[in-house]
TITI-432388 format. One line per 5 residues: for each residue x negated, y, z of C-alpha. Coordinates in steps of 0.1 Angstrom, whole numbers, plus 2048, in hexadecimal, padded with zeros to 3 digits. Layout:
% TITI-432388
X:Y:Z | ...
//
This chain:
% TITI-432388
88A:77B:C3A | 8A9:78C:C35 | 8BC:7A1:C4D | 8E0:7B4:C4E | 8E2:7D9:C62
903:7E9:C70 | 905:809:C7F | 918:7FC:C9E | 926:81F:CA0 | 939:821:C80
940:7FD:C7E | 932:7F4:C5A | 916:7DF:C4A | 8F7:7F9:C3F | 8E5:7DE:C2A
8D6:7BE:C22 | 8B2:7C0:C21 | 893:7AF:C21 | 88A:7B3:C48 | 86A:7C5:C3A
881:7DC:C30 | 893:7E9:C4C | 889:80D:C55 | 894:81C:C34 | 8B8:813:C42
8B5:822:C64 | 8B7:844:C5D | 8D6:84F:C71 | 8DD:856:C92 | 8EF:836:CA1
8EA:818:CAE | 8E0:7FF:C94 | 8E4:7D5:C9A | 8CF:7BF:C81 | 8D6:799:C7F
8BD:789:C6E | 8C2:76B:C59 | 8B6:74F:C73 | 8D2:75E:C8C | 8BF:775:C9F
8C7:79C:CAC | 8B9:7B5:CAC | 8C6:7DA:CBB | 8BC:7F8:CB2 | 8C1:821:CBA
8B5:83B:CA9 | 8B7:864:CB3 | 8A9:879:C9A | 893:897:CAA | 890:8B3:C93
878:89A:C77 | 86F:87D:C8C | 887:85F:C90 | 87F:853:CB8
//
């Protein structure tokens, strides 16, 4: 299954993926939306502390 990511925050399309694939794109700080294919969302955020994404 596919799936598109935007960083909400900056207002532009990240990838997309394969939906298996989506953690190598999350690698900002921000809040991330991923539509998948069959129409549903998905929202993420993600804080980097010092090495580990929370």
């Amino acid at each position: 299954m596919r799936a598109e990511i935007w960083n909400v925050g900056k207002g532009i399309k990240v990838a997309n993926v394969d939906a298996k694939s989506l953690e190598r794109f999350l690698l900002e700080d921000g809040v991330y939306k991923i539509v998948y294919e069959d129409g549903r969302e998905e929202w993420r955020v993600v804080v980097k502390e010092g090495n580990v994404y929370l």
